[in-house]
N, C-alpha and C positions, 0 to 999 in steps of 0.2 A: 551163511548169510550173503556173501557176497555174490556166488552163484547163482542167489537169486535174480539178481539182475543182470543173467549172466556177462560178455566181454566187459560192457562199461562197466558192473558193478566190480568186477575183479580189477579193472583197471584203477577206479576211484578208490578201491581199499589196499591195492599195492602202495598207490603216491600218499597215501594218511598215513600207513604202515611206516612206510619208508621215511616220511617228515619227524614220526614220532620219535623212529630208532635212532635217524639223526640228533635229535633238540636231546635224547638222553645221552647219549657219549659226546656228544659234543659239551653238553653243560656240565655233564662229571669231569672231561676233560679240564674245561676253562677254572672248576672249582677248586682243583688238581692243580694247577699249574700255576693260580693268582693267589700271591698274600696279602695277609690286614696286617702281615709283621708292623709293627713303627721303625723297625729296621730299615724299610723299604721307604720310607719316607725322609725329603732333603732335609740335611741338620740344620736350617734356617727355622724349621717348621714346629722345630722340640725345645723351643724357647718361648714360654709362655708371656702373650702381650700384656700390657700395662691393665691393669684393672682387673685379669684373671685370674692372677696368680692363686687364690685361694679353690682354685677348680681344681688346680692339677695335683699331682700327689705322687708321695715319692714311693719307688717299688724296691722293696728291699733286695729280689731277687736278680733284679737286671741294676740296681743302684745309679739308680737314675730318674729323673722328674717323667713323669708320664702324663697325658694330656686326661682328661676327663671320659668317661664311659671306655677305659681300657682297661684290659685282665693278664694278669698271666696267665701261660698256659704253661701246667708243668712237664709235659709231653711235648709239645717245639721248645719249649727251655724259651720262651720270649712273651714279651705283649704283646696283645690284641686290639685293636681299632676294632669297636663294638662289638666283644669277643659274644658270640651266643653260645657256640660249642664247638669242641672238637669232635671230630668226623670221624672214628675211625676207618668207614666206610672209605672215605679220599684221603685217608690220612691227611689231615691238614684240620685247622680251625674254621669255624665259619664266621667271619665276621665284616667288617666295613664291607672291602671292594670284591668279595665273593658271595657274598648270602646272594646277589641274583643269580647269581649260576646255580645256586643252591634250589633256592625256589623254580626258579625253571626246569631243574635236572629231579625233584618231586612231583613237579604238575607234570610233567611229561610222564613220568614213569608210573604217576597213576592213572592217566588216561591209555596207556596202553596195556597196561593191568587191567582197565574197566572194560577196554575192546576187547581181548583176550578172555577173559571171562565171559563174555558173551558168547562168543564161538563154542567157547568150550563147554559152555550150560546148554546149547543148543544141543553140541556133539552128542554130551553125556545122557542126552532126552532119546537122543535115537539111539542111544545103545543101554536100554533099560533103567536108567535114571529116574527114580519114581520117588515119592512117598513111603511106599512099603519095600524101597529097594534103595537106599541112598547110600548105605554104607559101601564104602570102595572096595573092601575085600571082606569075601565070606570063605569056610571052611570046604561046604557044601553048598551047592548049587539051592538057589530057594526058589521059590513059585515067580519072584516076577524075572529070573534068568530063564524061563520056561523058554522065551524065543527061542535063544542061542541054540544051533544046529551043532556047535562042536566044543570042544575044549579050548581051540586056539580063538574063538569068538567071544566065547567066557572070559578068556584073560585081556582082551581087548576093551572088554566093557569096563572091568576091574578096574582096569588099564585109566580109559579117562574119565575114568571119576575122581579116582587119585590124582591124577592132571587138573582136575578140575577144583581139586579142595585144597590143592597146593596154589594152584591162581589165585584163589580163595583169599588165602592167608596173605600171598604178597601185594595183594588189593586193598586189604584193611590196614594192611602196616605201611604202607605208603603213603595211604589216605590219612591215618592219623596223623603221619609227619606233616603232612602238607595242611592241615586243618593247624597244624601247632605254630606254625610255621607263618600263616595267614594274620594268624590271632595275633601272633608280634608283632608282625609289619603295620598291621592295622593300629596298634596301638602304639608303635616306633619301642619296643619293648627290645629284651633279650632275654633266652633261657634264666640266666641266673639272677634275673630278676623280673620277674614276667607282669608282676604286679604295679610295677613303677608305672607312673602314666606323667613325667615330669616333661617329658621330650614328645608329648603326645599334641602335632599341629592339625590334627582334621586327615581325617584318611587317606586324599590324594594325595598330602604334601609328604604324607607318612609314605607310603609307593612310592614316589620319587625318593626318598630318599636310600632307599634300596634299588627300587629298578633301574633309577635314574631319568632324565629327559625324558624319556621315549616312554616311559613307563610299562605298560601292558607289549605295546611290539615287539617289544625284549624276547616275548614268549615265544614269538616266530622262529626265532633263531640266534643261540648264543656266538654268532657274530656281528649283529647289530651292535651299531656303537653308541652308547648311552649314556654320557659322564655325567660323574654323581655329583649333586651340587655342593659339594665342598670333597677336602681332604680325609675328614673324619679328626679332627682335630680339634673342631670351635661347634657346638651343639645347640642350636637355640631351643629355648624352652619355654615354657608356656609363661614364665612369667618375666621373659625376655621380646 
């Protein structure tokens, strides 16, 4: 594809190429490296104010009061500031001051899964990818490998189709994290409870509270600076 429009085209799909690979290890990185521990937060903060106290709740594991929409996790051995899940893709939990990294390190990695698939569906056309010829490995050579002039061209074709139905697979498994992922933000949710809609303000105020300020230019790149409008510690609620 990008040949097509040969220098500029290769040029434009290097600098997208290169943005993508960035925003994905950069965002696995930040997701990697930032906790929702409550550990991480000043002991001023884990003393619930006048009028809450029936929010918070004591965690028999850590023995100690815990603030509202936090979990243990029995793998970091700690609570979570709006634990969704643990990762163990970044070994870490996803919760408060990481799900953007989180969700930006899925939108990247399915958009470059989606361009890569493309390539690859294109490749796999010019090397006998048909309808009557999809399957990536055969025993014998069949009618639609008739092009192929040798053996070593035979195994090439083989070749990316298999390339192409393993793209396949990490396109859809990306994509459904990131669709799952959407659905929560949107509705200020978390895995282990996906159904609650108690914390649910209206869409954008639900993004902000994940992406933070900036919202969507977060996606640009996980070193935009974006702070989340609170601690993760006081939750307004719809009937707040």
């Amino acid at each position: 594809v990008p040949q097509l429009l040969g220098f500029f085209g290769q040029t434009i799909n290097f600098l997208v190429s290169t943005w993508i690979v960035y925003n994905i290890l950069g965002n696995l990185l930040a997701c990697c490296r930032t906790t929702s521990s409550v550990d991480a937060l000043r002991p001023e903060l884990m003393v619930p104010v006048s009028g809450e106290e029936h929010l918070w709740r004591f965690c028999k594991k850590c023995q100690r009061l815990m603030p509202p929409r936090v979990w243990h996790c029995k793998i970091c051995n700690c609570c979570i500031l709006k634990r969704d899940h643990h990762c163990n893709f970044t070994a870490n939990c996803i919760g408060h001051n990481n799900q953007r990294y989180f969700v930006g390190f899925t939108f990247h990695l399915t958009l470059g899964a989606g361009l890569a698939l493309i390539y690859n569906f294109i490749m796999a056309l010019k090397h006998g990818f048909n309808k009557d010829n999809w399957w990536p490995f055969h025993f014998s050579a069949s009618v639609g490998d008739a092009f192929v002039s040798n053996e070593s061209e035979l195994l090439f074709s083989y070749l990316m189709r298999t390339i192409f139905y393993i793209n396949l697979v990490c396109f859809g498994i990306s994509l459904l994290v990131l669709i799952w992922q959407i659905s929560l933000v949107i509705n200020n949710a978390v895995s282990a409870d996906s159904t609650d809609r108690t914390y649910d303000l209206g869409i954008g105020r639900n993004f902000a509270q994940v992406l933070g300020k900036r919202r969507f230019w977060t996606l640009l790149s996980p070193t935009i600076e974006s702070p989340l409008p609170h601690e993760g510690i006081k939750w307004q609620s719809k009937r707040t």
